[in-house]
TITIMAR-488653 format. One record per residue: residue number from 1; residue in one letter; y, z, x of N, C-alpha, C in turn. Coordinates in steps of 0.05 Angstrom, whole numbers, padded with zeros to 5 digits. Atoms other than C-alpha are relative to their C-alpha. Example, Ala and Ser with C-alpha at 12.3 -4.5 7.8 and 13.67 -1.06 7.14 Angstrom:
<pts>
<pt seq="1" type="A" n_c2="-00024" n_c3="00000" n_c1="00018" ca_c2="-00090" ca_c3="00156" ca_c1="00246" c_c2="00024" c_c3="00000" c_c1="00018"/>
<pt seq="2" type="S" n_c2="-00024" n_c3="-00001" n_c1="-00016" ca_c2="-00021" ca_c3="00143" ca_c1="00273" c_c2="00022" c_c3="00014" c_c1="-00015"/>
</pts>
This chain:
<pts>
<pt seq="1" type="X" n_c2="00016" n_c3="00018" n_c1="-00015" ca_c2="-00220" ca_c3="00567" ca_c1="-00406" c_c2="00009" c_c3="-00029" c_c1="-00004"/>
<pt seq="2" type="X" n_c2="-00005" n_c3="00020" n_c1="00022" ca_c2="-00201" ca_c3="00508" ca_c1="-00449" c_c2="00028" c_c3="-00007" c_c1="00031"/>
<pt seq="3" type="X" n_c2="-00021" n_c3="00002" n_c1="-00006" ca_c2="-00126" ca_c3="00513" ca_c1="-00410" c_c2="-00006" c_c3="-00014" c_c1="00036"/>
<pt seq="4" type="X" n_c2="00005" n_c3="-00003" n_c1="-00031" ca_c2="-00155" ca_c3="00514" ca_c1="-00337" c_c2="-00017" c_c3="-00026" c_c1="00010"/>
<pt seq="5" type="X" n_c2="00009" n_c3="00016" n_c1="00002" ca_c2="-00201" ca_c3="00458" ca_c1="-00350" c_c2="00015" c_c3="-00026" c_c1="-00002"/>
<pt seq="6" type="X" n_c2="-00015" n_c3="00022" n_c1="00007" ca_c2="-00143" ca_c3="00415" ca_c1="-00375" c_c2="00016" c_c3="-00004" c_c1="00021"/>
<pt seq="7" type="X" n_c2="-00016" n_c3="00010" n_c1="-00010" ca_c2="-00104" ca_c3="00433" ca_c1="-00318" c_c2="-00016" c_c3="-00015" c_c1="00026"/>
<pt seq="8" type="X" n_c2="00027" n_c3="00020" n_c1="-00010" ca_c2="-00167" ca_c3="00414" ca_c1="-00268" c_c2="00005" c_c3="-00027" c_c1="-00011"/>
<pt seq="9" type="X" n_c2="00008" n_c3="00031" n_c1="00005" ca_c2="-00170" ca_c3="00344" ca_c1="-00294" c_c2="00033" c_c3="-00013" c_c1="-00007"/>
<pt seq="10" type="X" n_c2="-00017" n_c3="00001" n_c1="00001" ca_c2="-00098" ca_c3="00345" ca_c1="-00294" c_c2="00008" c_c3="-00013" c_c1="00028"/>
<pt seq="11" type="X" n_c2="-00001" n_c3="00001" n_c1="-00033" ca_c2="-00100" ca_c3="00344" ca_c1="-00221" c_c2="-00009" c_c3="-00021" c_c1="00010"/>
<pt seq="12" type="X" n_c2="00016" n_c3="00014" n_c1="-00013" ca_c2="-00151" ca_c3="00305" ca_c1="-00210" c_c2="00005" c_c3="-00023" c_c1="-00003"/>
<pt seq="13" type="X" n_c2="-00007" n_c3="00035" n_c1="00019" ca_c2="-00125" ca_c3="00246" ca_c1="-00264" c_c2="00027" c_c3="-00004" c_c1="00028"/>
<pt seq="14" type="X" n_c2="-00019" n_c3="00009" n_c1="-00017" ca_c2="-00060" ca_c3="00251" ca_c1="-00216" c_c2="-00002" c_c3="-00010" c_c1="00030"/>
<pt seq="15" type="X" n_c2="00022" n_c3="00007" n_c1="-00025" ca_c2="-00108" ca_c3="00247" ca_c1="-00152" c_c2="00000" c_c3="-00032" c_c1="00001"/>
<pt seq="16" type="X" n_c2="00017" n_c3="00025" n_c1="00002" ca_c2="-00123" ca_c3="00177" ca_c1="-00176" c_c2="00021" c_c3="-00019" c_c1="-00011"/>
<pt seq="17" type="X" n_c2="-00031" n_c3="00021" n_c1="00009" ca_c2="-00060" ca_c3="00148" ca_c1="-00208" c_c2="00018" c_c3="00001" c_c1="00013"/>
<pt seq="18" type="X" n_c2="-00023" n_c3="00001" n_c1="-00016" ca_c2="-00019" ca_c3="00156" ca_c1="-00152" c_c2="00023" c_c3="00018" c_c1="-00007"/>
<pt seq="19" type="X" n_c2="-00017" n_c3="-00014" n_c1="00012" ca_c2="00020" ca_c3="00206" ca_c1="-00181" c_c2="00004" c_c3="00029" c_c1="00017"/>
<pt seq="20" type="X" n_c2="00009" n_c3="-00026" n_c1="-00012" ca_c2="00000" ca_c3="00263" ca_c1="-00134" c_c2="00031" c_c3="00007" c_c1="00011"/>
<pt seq="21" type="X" n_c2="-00021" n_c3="-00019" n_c1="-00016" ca_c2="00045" ca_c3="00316" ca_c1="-00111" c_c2="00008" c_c3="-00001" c_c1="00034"/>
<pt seq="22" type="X" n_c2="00003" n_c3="00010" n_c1="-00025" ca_c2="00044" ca_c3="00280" ca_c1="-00044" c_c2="00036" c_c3="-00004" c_c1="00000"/>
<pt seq="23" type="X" n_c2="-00030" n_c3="00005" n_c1="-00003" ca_c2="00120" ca_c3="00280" ca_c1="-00022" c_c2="00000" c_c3="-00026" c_c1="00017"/>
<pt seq="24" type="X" n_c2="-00006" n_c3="00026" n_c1="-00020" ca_c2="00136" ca_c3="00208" ca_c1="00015" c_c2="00024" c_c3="-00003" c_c1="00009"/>
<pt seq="25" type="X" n_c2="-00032" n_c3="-00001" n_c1="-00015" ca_c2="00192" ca_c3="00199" ca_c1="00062" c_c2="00012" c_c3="-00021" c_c1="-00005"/>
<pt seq="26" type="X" n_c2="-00018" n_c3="00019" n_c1="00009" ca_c2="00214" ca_c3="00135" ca_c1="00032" c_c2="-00010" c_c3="00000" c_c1="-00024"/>
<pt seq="27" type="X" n_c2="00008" n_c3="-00001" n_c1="00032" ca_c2="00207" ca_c3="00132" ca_c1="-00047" c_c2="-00011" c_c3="-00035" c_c1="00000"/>
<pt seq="28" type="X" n_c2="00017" n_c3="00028" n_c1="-00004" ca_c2="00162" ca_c3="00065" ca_c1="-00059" c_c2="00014" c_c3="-00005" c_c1="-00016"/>
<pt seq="29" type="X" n_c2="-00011" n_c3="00024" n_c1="00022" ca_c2="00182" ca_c3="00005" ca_c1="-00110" c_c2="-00026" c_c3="-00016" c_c1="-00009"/>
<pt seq="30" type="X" n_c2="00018" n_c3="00023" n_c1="00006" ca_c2="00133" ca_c3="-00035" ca_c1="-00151" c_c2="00004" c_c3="-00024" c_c1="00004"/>
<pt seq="31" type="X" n_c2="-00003" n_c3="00028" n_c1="00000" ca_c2="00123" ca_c3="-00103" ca_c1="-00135" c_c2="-00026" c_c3="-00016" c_c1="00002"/>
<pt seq="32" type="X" n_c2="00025" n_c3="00016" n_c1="-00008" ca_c2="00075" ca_c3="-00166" ca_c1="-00129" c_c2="00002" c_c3="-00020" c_c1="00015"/>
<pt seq="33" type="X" n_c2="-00009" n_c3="00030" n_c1="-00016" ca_c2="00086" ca_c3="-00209" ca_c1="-00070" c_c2="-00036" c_c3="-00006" c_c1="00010"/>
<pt seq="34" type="X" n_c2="00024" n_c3="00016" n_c1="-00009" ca_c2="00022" ca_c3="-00250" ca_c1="-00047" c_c2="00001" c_c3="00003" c_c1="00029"/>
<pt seq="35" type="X" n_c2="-00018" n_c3="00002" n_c1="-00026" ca_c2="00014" ca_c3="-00234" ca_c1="00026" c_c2="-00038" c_c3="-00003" c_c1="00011"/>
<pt seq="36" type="X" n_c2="00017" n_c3="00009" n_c1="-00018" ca_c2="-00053" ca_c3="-00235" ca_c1="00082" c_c2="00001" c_c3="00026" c_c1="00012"/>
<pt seq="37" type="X" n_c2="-00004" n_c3="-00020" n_c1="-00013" ca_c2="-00070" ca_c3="-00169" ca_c1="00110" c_c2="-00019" c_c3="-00008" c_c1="00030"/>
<pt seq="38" type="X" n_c2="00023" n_c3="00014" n_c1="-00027" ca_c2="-00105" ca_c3="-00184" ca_c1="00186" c_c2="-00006" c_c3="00031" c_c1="00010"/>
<pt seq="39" type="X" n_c2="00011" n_c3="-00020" n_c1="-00009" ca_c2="-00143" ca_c3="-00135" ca_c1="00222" c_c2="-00009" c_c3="-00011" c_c1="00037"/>
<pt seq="40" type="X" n_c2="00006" n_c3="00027" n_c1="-00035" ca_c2="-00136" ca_c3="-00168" ca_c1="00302" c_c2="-00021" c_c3="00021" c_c1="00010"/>
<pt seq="41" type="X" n_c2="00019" n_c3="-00010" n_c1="-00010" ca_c2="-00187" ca_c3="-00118" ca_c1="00327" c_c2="-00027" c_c3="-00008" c_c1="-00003"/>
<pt seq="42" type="X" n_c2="00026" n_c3="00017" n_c1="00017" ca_c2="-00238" ca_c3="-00153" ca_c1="00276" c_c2="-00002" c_c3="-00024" c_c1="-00001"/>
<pt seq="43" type="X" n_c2="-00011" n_c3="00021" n_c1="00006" ca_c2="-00206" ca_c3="-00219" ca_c1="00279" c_c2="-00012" c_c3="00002" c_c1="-00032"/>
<pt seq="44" type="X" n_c2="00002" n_c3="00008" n_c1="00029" ca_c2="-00210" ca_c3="-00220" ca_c1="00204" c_c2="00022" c_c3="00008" c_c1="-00007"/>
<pt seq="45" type="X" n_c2="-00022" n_c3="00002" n_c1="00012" ca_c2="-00158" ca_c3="-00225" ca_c1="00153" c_c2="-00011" c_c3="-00001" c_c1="-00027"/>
<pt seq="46" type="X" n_c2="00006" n_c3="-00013" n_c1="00014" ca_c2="-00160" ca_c3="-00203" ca_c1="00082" c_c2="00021" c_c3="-00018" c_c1="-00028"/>
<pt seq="47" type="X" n_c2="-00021" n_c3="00011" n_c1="00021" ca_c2="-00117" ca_c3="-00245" ca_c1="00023" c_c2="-00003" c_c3="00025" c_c1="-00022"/>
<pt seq="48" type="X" n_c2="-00010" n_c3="-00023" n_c1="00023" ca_c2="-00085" ca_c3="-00195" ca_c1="-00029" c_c2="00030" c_c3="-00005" c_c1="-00008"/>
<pt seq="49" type="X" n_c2="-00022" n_c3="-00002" n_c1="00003" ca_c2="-00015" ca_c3="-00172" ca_c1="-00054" c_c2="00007" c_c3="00031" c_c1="00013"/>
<pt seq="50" type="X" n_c2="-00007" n_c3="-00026" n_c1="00000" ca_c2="00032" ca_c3="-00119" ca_c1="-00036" c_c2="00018" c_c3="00010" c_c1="-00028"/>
<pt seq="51" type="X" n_c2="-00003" n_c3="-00008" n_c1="00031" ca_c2="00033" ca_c3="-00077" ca_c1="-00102" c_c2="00025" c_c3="00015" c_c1="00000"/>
<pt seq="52" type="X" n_c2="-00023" n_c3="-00033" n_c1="00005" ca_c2="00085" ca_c3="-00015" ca_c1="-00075" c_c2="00015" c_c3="-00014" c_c1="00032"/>
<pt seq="53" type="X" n_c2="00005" n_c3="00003" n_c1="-00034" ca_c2="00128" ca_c3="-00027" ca_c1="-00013" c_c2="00021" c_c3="00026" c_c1="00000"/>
<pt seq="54" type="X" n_c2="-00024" n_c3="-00014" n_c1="-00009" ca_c2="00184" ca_c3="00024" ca_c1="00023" c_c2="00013" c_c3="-00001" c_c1="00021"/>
<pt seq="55" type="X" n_c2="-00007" n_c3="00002" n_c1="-00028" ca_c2="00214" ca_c3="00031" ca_c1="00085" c_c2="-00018" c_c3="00009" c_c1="00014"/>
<pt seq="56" type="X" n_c2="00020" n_c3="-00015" n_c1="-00022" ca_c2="00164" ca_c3="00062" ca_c1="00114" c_c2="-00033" c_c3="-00010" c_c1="-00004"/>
<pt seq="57" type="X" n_c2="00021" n_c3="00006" n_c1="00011" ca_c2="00105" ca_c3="00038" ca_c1="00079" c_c2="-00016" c_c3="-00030" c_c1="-00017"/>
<pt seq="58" type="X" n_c2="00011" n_c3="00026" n_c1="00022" ca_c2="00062" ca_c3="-00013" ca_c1="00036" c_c2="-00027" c_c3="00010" c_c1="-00008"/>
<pt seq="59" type="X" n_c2="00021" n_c3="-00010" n_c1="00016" ca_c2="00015" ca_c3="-00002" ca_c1="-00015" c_c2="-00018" c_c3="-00039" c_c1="-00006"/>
<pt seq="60" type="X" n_c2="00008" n_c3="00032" n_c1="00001" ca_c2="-00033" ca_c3="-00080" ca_c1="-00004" c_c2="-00034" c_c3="00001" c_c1="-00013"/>
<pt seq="61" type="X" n_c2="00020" n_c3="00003" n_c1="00009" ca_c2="-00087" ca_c3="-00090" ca_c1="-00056" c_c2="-00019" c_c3="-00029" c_c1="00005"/>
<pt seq="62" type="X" n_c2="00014" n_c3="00035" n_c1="-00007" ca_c2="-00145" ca_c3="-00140" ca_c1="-00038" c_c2="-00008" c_c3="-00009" c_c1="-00018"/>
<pt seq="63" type="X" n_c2="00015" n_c3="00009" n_c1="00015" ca_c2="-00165" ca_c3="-00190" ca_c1="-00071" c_c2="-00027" c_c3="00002" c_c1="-00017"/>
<pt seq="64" type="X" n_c2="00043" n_c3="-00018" n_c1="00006" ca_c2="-00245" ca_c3="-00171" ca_c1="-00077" c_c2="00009" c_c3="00016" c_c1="-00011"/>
<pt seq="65" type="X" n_c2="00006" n_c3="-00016" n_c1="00021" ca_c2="-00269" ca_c3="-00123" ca_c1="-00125" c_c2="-00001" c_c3="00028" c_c1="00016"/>
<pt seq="66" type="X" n_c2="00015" n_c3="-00021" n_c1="-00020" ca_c2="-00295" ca_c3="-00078" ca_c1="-00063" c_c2="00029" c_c3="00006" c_c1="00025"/>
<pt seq="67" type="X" n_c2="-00010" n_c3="-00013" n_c1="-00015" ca_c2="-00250" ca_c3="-00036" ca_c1="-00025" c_c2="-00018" c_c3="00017" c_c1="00025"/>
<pt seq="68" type="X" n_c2="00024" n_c3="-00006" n_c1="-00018" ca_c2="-00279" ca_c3="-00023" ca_c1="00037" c_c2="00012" c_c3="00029" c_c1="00020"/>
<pt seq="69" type="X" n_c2="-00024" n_c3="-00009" n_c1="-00014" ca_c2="-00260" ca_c3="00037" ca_c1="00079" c_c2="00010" c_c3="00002" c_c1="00031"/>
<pt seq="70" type="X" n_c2="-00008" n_c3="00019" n_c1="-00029" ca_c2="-00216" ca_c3="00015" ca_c1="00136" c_c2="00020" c_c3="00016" c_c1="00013"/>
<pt seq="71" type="X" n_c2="-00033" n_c3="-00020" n_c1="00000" ca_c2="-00172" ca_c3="00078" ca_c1="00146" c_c2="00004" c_c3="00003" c_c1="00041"/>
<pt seq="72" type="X" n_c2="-00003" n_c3="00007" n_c1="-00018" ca_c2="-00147" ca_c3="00069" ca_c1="00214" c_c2="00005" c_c3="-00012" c_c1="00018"/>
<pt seq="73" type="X" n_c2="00001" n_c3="00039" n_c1="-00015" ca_c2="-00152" ca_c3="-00003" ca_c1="00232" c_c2="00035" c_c3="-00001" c_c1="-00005"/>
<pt seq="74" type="X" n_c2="-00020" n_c3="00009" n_c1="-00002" ca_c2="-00090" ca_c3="-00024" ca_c1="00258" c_c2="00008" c_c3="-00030" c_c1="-00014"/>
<pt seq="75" type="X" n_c2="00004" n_c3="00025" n_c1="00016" ca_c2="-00069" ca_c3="-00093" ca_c1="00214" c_c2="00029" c_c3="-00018" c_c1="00007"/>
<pt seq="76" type="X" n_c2="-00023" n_c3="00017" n_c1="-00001" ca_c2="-00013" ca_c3="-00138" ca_c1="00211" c_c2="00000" c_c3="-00014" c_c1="-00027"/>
<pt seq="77" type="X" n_c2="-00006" n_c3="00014" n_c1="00044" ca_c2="00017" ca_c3="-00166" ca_c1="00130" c_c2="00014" c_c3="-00008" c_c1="00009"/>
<pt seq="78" type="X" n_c2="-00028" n_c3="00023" n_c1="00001" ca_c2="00037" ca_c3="-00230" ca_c1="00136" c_c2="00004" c_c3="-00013" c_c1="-00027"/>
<pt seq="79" type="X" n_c2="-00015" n_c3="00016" n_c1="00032" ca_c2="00082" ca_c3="-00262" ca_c1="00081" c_c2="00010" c_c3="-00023" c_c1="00016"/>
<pt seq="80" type="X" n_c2="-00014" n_c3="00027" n_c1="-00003" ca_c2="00119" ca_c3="-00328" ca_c1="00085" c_c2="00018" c_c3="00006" c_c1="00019"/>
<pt seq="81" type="X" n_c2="-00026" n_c3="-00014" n_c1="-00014" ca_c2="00167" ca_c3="-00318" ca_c1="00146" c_c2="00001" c_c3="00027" c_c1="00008"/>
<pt seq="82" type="X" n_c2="-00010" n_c3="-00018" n_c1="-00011" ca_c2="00155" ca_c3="-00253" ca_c1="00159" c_c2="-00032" c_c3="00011" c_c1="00013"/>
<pt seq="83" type="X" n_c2="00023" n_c3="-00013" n_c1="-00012" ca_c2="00098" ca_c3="-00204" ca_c1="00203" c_c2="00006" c_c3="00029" c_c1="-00004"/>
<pt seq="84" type="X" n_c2="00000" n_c3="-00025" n_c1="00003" ca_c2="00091" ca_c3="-00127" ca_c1="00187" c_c2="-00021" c_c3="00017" c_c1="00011"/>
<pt seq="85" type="X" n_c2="00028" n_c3="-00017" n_c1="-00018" ca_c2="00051" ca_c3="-00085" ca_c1="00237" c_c2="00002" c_c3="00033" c_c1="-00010"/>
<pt seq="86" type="X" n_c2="00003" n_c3="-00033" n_c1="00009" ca_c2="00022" ca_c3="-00017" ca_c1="00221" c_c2="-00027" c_c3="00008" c_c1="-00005"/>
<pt seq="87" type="X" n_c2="00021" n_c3="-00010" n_c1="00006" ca_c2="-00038" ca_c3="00023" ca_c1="00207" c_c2="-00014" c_c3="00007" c_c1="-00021"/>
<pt seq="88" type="X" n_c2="00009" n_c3="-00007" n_c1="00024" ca_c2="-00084" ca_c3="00037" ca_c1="00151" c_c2="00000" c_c3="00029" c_c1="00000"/>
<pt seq="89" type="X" n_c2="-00004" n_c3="-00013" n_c1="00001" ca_c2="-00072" ca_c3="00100" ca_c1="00131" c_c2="-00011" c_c3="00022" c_c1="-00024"/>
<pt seq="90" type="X" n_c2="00014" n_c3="-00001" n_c1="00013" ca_c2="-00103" ca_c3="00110" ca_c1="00070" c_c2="-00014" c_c3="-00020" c_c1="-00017"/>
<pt seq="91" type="X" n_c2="00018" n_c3="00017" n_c1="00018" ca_c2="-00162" ca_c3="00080" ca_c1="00022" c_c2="-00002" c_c3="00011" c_c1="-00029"/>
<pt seq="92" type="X" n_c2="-00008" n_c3="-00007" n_c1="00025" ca_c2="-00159" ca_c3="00083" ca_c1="-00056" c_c2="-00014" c_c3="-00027" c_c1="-00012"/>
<pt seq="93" type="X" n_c2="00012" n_c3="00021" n_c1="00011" ca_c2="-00186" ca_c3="00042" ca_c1="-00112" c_c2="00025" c_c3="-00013" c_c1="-00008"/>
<pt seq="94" type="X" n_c2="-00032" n_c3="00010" n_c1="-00002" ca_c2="-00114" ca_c3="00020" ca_c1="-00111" c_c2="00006" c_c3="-00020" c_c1="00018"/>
<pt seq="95" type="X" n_c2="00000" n_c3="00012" n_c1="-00021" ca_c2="-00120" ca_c3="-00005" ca_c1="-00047" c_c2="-00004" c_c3="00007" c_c1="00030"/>
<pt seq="96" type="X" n_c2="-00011" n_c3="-00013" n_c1="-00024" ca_c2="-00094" ca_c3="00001" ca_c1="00025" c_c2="00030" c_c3="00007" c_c1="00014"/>
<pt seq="97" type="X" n_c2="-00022" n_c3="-00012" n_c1="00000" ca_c2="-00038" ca_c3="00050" ca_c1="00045" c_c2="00000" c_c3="-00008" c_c1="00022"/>
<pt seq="98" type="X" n_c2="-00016" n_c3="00013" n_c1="-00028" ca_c2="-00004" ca_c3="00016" ca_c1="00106" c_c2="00027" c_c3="00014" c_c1="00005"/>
<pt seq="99" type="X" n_c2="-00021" n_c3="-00006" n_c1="-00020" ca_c2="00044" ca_c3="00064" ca_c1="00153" c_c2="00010" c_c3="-00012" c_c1="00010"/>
<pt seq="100" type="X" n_c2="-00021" n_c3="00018" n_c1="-00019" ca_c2="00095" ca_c3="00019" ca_c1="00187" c_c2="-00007" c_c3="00008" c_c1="00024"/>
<pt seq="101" type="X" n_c2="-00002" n_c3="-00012" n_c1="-00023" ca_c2="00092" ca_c3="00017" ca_c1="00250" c_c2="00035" c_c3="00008" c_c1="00014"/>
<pt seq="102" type="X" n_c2="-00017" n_c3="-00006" n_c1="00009" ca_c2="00165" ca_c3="00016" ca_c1="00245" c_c2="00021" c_c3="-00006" c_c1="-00019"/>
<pt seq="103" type="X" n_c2="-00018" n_c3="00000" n_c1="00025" ca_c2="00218" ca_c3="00028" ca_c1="00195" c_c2="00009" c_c3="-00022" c_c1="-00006"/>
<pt seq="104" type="X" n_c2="-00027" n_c3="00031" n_c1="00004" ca_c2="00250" ca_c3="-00037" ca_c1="00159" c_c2="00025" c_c3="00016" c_c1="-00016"/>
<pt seq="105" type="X" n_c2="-00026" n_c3="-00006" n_c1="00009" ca_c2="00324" ca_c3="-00034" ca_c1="00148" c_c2="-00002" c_c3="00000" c_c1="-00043"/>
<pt seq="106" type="X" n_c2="-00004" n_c3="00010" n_c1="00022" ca_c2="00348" ca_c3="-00027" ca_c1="00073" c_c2="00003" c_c3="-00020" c_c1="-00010"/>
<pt seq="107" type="X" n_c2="00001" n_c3="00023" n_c1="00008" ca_c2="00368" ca_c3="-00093" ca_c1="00070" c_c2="-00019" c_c3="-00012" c_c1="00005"/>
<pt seq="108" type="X" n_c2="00018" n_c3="00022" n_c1="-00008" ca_c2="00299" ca_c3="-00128" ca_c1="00102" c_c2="-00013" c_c3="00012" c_c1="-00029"/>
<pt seq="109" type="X" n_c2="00012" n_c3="-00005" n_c1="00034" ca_c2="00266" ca_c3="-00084" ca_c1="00033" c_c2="00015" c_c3="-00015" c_c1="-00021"/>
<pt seq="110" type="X" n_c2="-00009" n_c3="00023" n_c1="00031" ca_c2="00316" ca_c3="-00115" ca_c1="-00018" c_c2="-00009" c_c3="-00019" c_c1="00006"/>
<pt seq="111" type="X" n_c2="00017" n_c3="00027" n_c1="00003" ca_c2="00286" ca_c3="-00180" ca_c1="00014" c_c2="-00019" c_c3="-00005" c_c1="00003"/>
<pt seq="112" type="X" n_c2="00036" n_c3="00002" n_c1="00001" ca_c2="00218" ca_c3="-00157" ca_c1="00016" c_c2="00001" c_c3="-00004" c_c1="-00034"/>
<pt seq="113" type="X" n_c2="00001" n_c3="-00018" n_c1="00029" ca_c2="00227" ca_c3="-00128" ca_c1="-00063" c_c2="00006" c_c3="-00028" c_c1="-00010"/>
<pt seq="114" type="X" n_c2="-00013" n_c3="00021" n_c1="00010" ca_c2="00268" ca_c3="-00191" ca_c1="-00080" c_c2="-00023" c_c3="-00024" c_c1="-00001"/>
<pt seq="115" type="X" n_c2="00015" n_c3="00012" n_c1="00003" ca_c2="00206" ca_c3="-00236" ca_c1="-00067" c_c2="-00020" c_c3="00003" c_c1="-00017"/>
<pt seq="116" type="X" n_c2="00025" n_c3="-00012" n_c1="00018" ca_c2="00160" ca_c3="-00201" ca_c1="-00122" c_c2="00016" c_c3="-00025" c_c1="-00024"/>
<pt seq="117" type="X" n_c2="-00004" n_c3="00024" n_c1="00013" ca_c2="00199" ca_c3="-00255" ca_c1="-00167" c_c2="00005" c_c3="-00022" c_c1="00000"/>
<pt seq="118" type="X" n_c2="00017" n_c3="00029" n_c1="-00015" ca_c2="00173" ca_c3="-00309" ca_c1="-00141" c_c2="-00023" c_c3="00004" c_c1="00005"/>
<pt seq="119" type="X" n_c2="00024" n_c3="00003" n_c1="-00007" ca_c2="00118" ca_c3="-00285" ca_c1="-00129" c_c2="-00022" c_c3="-00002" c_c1="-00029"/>
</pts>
């Protein structure tokens, strides 16, 4: 019982640390750039960072304590110079999982990735 229990909360711990058996079609990168997530449907806009990004993706934690959930809302992450449209896709005490709306090249990521030091 003991074994089955451990692996239960095994699961569940990986549920929550991002660690899940979730396959992603671009492998993410840690980073901390300072960016503005907007929501034009709401006219509101959201100050945070983007914590994870990929080619395909962005992982953008908000500022506030409160994660609200927004799964769906189409947004726009603006940084210094640049605009990134896409959808919320998932909610987490992590944050918000943003789908591209489309792919950035490998090189526009090394100069997304490359701004986490500076940031």
């Amino acid at each position: 019982m003991h074994a089955r229990n451990t692996s239960i909360l095994s699961a569940i711990t990986r549920l929550f640390d991002g660690q899940s058996a979730v396959k992603r079609a671009y492998p993410r990168s840690a980073c901390r750039i300072a960016a503005r997530l907007e929501l034009p449907e709401k006219a509101f806009s959201i100050d945070g960072m983007i914590i994870e990004a990929s080619r395909g993706g962005i992982l953008f934690r908000e500022s506030s304590r409160y994660i609200l959930d927004r799964r769906g809302a189409p947004v726009v992450v603006h940084l210094p110079g640049l605009e990134i449209k896409g959808d919320i896709v998932n909610v987490s005490p992590l944050g918000y999982g943003v789908r591209l709306s489309h792919l950035i090249s490998e090189e526009a990521l090394g100069e997304l990735l490359a701004r986490r030091a500076a940031a």
